[in-house]
N, C-alpha and C positions, 0 to 999 in steps of 0.2 A: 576733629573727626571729619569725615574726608566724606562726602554722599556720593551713593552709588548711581551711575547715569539709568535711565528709565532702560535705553535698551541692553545693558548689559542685564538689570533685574529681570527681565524678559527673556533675555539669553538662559538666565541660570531657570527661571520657573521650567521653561519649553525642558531643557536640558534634563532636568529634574521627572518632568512627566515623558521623555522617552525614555527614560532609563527604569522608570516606574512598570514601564508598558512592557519594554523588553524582559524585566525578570519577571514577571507577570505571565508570560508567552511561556518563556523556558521552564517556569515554573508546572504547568499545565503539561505540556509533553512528558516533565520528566514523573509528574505522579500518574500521568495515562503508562508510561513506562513502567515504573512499580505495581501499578496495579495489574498490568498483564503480567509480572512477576511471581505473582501471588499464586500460592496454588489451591487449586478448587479442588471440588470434594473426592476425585480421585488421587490427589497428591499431587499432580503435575500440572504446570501453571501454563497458560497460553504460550507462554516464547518455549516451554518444553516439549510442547507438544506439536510447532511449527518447527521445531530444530529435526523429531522423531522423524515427521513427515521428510524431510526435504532428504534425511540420510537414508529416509526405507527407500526413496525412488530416484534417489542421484544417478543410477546405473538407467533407467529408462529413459534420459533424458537424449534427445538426439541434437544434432549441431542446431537444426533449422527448428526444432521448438526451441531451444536457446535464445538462438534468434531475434525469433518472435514473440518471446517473453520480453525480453531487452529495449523492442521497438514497442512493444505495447506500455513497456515502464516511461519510455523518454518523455510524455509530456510530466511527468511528476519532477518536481525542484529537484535538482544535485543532491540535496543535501537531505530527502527523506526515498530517494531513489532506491536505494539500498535494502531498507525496512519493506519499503511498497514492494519491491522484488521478492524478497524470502516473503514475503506474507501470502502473497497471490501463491508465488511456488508450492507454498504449502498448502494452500486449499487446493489448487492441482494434484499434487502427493497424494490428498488423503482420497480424495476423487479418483484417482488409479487404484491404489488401492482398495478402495470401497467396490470398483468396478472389477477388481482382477486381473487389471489390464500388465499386458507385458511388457509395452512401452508406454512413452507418454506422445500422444498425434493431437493434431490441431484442434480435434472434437472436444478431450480432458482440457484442452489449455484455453478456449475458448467458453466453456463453461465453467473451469476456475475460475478466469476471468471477470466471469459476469456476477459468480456469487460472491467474490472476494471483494470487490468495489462499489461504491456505492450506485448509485443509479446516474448521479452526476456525468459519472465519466462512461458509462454506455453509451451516448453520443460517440466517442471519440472511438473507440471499438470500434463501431459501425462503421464510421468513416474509413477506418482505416482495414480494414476488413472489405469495404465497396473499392478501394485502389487496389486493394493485390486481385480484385476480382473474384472472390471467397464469396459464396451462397449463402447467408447469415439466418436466413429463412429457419432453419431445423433450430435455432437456436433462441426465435421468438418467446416462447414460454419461460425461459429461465430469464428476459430482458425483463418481461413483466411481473415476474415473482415479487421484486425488490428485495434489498439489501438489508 
């Protein structure tokens, strides 16, 4: 029988606990996945009810909120960019709608914004809100509600 070297056993352990780690991760997203699937006591499950929103106010949406949706997603990874975009969109949506608004302007997309995410990335809002030169001031009260 042939004995295995110390760091090859090392190789396979380390190997072993990223691969552990990694389904472990996937695992976690995809039951937060199902579980927004799920529908609650009105029959319609969170991703039905962010799909409703995003189709009742696709027509209000203008080039330059687009935009500014798009630039407010980019520091989110590639890879939940997507998700973080229709998610915010739709707490925008229902924000017009609740408002009666006939389009969606900077004021709805900026307080989607702030309730759709956590409080973490309010920083970055601000920031980036202080470079285009945007008065963030009217919007103090929903920074400090929290998420």
């Amino acid at each position: 029988m042939t004995q295995l070297s110390t760091g090859f056993s090392v190789f396979i352990v380390g190997w072993t606990v990223v691969l552990v780690s990694l389904m472990g991760i996937g695992g976690f997203f995809m039951f937060r996945k199902f579980l927004k699937s799920m529908p609650k006591q009105d029959g319609k499950s969170e991703l039905d009810w962010q799909d409703y929103y995003i189709e009742q106010t696709r027509s209000m949406w203008t080039e330059d909120g687009l935009a500014l949706l798009n630039e407010l997603v980019e520091p989110v990874p590639q890879l939940f960019r997507d998700v973080a975009r229709r998610s915010i969109a739709a707490k925008i949506g229902k924000l017009a709608l609740d408002e009666k608004a006939t389009s969606i302007d900077l004021d709805l997309i900026v307080k989607g914004y702030i309730l759709a995410t956590p409080k973490r990335d309010h920083k970055f809002l601000i920031d980036h809100l202080k470079k285009k030169q945007i008065d963030y001031s009217p919007y103090e009260k929903y920074l400090h509600m929290g998420s």
